[in-house]
N, C-alpha and C positions, 0 to 999 in steps of 0.2 A: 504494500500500500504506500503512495504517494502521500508525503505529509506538505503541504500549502500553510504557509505565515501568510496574513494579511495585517499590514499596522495601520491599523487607524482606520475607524469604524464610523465617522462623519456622514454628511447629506453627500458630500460626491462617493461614498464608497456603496453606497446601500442596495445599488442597482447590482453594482460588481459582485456582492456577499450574493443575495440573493441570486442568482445567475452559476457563480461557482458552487452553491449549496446545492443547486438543482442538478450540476453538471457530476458533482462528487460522487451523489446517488449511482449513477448508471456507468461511473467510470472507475471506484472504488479507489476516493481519496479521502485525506480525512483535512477538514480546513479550521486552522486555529486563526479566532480574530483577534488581533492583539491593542486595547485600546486606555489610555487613561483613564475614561470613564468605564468601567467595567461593567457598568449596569446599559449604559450603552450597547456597548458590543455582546453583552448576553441577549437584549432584546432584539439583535440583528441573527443572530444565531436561532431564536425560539427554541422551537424542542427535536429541531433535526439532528437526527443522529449522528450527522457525516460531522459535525462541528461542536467547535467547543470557543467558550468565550473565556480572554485570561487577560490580568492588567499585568498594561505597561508604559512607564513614563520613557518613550525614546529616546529620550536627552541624557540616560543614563549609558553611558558604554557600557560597563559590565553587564546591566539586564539584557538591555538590548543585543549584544555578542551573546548572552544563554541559547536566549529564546531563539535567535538566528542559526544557531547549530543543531537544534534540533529538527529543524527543518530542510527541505528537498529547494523548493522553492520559494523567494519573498515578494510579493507584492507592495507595494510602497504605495501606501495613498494617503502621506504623511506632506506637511506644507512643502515645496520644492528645493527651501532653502535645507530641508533634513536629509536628502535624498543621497549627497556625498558622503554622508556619515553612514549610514547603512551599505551602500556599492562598496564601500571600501569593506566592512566588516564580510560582508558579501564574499569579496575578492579574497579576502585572508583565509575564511572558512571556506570556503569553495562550492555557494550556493547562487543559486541562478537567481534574477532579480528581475522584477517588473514594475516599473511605472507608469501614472498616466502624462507625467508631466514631463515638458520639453527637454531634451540633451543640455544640460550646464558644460560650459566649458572646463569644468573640473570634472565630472564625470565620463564628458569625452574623452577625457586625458587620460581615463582607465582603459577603454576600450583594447589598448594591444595587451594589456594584464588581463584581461577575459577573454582573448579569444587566446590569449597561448596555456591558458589554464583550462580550454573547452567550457567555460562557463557561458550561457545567454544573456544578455540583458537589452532588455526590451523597454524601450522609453518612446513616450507619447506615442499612445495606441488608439486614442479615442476621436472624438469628434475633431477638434479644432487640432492639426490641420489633416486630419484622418478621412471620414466619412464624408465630411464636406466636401475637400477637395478630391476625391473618388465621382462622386455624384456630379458635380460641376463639372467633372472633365469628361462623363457621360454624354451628358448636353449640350456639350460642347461639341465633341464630337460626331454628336447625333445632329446638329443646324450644319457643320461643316459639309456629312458626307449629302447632306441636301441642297448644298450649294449655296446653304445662307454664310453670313460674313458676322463675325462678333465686335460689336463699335463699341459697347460696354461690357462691366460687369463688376458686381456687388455684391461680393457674400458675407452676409451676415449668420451667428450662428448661436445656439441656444437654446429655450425654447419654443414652440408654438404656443403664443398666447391667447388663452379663450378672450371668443370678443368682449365679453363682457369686462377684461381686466384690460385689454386693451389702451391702455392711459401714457403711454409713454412715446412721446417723436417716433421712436426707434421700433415701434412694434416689437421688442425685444423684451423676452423673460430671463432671467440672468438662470442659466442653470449650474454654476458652477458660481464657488466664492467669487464676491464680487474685486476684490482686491487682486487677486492672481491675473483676472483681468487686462485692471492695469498693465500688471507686470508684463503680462504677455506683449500686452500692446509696445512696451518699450523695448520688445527683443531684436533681434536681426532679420525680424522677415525682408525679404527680397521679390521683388516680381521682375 
């Protein structure tokens, strides 16, 4: 059996738990959610059996190096600025690592340490700039081979807002922290 760390049991991780919960069933793995509020992350667990809920403050090394060795695989859905701190623990113990948040240029700077160690680490896998820009390059290419021309284009991304909530310029529901955001917004995209 495959033992799965997830740290950090927040509104962005909740799709993810429940999703891996479902997936553990039918693939026979077993998923530790590992979260400060422990009452938290037991109520994301319920009563499936494939999981278990366990506290931890990630800012501690030592806990955090435990609990990561006893693990196959880590999920990180811990703030962006935490995520060096686990890759590197990662890299020492020699466990694979997943996040949803963009490549740091300190984390990049692990990459030839993981691949000469056979370990995976898999950073931003989700919507922005994942799903979206898949979907857009659909379209894209679905007006192209019809012979239309693209003068524009505007992706916005988040979530669908019922009309009724509707209230904002932007047509936009924030579904992830709104501060990371920001962050994002000031990184190095390129077009």
């Amino acid at each position: 059996m495959q033992n799965l760390l997830i740290i950090g049991a927040g509104r962005s991780a909740t799709v993810l738990i429940n999703y891996i919960l479902e997936q553990a069933r039918q693939h026979n793995f077993f998923v530790t959610i590992a979260d400060a509020d422990i009452a938290l992350a037991q109520q994301k667990i319920g009563k499936n059996p494939n999981g278990r809920a366990i506290w931890l403050d990630a800012s501690k090394p030592n806990d955090r190096r435990d609990i990561i060795s006893r693990h196959d695989v880590v999920v990180s859905m811990l703030p962006p600025q935490m995520h060096l701190d686990v890759a590197q623990d990662c890299i020492a113990l020699g466990k694979h690592m997943v996040t949803a948040s963009y490549v740091s240029k300190q984390v990049f700077r692990l990459g030839d340490e993981a691949r000469q160690r056979a370990l995976v680490f898999m950073n931003e896998l989700g919507l922005d700039p994942g799903i979206d820009h898949m979907s857009a390059m659909q379209r894209i290419d679905r007006i192209k081979a019809k012979g239309g021309k693209i003068t524009a284009f505007y992706s916005y991304t988040g979530g669908l807002v019922a009309p009724e909530s509707d209230n904002n310029p932007w047509h936009y529901k924030f579904s992830w922290n709104p501060r990371n955001v920001v962050l994002a917004g000031q990184g190095t995209a390129q077009f």
